[in-house]
C-alpha positions in Angstrom: 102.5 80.7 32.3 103.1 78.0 34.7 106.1 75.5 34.0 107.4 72.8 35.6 109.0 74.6 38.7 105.1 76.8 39.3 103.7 73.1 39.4 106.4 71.8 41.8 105.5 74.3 44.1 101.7 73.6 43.8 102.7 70.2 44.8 104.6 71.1 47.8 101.4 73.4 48.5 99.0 70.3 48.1 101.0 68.1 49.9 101.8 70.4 53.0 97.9 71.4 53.4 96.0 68.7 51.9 96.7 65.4 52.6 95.0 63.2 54.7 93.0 65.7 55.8 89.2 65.2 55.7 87.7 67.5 53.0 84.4 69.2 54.5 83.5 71.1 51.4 84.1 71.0 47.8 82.7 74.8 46.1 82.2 75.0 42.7 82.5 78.5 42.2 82.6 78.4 38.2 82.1 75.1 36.4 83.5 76.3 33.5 87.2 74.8 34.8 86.0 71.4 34.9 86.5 68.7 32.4 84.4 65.6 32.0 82.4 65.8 35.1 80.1 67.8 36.5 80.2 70.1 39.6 77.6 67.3 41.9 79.8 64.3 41.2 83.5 66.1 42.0 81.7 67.3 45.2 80.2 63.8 45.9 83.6 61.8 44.8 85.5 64.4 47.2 83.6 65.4 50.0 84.2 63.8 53.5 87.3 61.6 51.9 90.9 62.7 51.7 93.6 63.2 49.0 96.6 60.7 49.2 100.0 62.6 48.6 100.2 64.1 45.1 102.9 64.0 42.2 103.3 65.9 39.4 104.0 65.0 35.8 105.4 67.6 33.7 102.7 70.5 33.8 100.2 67.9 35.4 99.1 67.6 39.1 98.2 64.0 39.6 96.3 64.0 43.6 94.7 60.3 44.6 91.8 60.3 46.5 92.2 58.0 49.9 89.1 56.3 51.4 86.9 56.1 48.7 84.6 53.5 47.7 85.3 53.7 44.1 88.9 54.7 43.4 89.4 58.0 42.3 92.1 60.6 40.8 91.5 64.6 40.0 94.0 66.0 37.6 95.2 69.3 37.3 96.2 71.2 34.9 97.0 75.1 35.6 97.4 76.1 31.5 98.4 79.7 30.4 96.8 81.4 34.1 96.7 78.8 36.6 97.7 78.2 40.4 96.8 76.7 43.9 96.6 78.3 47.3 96.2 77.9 50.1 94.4 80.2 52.5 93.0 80.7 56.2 89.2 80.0 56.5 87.1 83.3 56.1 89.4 85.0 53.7 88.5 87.2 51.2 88.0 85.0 47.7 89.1 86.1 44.6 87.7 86.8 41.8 89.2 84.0 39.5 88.9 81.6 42.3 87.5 78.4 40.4 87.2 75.7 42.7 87.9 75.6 46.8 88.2 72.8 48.8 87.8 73.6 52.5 89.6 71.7 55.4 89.3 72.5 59.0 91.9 75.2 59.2 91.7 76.5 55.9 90.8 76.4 51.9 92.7 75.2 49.1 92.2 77.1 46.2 92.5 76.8 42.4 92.8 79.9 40.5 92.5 80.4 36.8 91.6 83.4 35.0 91.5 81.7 31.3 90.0 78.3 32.1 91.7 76.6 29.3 92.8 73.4 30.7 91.5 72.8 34.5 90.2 69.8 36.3 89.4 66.5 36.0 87.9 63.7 38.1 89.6 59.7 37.1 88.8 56.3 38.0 91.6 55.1 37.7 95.3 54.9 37.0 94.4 53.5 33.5 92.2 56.6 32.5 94.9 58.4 33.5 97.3 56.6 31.5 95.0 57.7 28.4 95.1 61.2 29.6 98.6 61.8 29.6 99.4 59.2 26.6 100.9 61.6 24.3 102.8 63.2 27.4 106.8 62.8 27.1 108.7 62.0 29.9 109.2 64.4 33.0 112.2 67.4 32.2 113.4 66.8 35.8 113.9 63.0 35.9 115.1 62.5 32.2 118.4 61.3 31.3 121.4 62.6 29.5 121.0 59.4 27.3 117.0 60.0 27.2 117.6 63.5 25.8 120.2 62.4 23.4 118.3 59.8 22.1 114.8 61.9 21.8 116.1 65.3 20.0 118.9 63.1 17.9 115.9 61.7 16.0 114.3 65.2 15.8 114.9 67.7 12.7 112.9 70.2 14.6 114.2 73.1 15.9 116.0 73.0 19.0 113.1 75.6 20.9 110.2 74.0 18.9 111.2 70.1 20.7 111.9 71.6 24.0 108.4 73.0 24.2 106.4 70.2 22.8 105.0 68.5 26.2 104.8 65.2 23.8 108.3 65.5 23.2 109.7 66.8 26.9 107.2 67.4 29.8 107.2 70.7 31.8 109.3 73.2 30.0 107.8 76.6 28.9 109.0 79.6 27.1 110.9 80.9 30.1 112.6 77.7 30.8 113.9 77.1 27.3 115.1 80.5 26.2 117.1 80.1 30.0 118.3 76.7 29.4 119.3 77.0 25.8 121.1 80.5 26.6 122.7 78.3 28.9 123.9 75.8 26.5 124.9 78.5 24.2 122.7 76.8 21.5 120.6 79.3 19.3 117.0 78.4 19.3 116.5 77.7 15.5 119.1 75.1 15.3 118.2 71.4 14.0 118.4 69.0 16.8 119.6 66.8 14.2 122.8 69.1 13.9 123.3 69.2 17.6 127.0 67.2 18.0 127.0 64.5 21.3 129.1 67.1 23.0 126.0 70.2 22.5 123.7 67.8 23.6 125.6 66.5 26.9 125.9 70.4 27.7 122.0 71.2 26.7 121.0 68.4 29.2 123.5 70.0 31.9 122.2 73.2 31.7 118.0 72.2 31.6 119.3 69.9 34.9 120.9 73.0 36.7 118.4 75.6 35.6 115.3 73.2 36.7 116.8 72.1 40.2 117.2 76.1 40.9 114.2 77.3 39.2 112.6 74.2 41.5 113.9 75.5 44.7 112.4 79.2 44.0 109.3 78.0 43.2 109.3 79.9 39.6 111.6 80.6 37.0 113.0 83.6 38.9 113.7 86.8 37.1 117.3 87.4 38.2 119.6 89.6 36.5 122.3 87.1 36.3 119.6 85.1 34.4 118.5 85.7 30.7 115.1 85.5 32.3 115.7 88.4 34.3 116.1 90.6 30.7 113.2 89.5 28.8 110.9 93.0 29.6 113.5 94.9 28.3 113.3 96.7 24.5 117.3 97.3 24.6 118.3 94.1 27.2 121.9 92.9 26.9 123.4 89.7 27.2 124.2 88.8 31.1 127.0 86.7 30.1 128.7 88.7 27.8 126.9 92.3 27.2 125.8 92.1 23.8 122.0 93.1 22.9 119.5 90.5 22.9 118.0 89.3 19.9 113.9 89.1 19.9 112.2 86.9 17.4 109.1 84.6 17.2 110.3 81.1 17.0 107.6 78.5 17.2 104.6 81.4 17.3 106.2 82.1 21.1 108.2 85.3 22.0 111.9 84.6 22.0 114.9 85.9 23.2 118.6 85.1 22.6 122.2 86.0 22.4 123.7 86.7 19.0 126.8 85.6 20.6 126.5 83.4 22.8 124.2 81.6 20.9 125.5 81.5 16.8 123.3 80.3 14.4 
């Protein structure tokens, strides 16, 4: 599933291919991935104009569209099977290719094989405002005070907040099993129990583990990571060699360290 560093890296892929480029073609290849507007108007809002750098919001892709008569923003949102390419002109499509937009020198291309989120087309940065309402606040820019303040309030369990975009925007399963591994917090604990001193170190650790995930584009299954243990039946502890635990916490596959992580 794509998290926050999969979407950072869509960005970078956007805004290294895409911008301020004219777009010659929008194809449609399965309106099924669109949302609130139909395959004619994204082609006629897109086509001959150019996209303005894009940002990214949590598991959002926010891309402006420069040059256009009426003002207009496509969001997109990659859910459990999502992604963007780019590739040369003329190469083979694949099969889950949704939507392509095609430059001079090559196609950018969304990919889902689900189709439970996808695209859609904005007039503005007040519609967008509505989308993303009940968003929380960006993982990578939020404060140690931010983070304090949001899960103090919470009696939710520590993996249940983490994962709820309205709480924190952009972590996913992989991200906080890592981070809370990290942190040496067990995932069913009360965020309400979580002393100043657990929650100073839980914000350390999501900091650390985003900037590096960030960087490799992915949560990167490394085998000085939890991550890189997750496949395995009989996996033990990097840190400290004990077997992992394996639960469903939240109706998501979880893994932890008995040790590390006391309940």
């Amino acid at each position: 599933m794509p998290e926050l560093p999969d979407v950072e890296g869509f960005r970078r892929t956007f805004a290294d291919h895409a911008v301020a480029r004219p777009i010659e073609r929008v194809d449609v290849l399965d309106p099924g991935v669109l949302r609130g507007v139909s395959a004619p108007r994204l082609r006629k809002a897109l086509r001959g104009h150019r996209f303005a750098p894009p940002r990214r919001h949590g598991k959002w892709l926010v891309a402006p569209v420069d040059g256009n008569r009426e003002p207009a923003i496509l969001l997109l949102h990659f859910g459990m099977t999502g992604s963007l390419s780019w590739a040369e002109t003329g190469g083979d499509r694949q099969r889950h290719d949704r939507v392509v937009w095609s430059f001079a020198d090559g196609e950018l291309r969304y990919r889902d094989m689900r189709k439970l989120t996808g695209l859609r087309l904005l007039p503005d940065e007040r519609a967008l405002d509505r989308v993303l309402g009940e968003t929380g606040p960006d993982a990578l820019s939020l404060s140690r005070k931010d983070l304090s303040q949001i899960l103090g309030r919470s009696r939710r369990q520590a993996k249940a907040a983490l994962m709820d975009q309205s709480v924190v925007a952009g972590l996913g399963n992989l991200l906080t099993d890592e981070i809370l591994w990290r942190a040496r917090i067990h995932p069913k604990r009360s965020c309400a129990e979580l002393t100043p001193g657990e929650l100073g170190q839980l914000h350390r650790k999501m900091s650390t583990t985003l900037r590096q995930s960030v960087t490799a584009g992915q949560v990167p299954p490394r085998r000085s990571w939890l991550t890189g243990h997750r496949d395995e039946p009989d996996g033990a502890c990097p840190r400290c060699g004990t077997r992992l635990s394996h639960a469903r916490i939240g109706g998501r596959g979880t893994i932890w360290c008995p040790h590390c992580q006391p309940s």
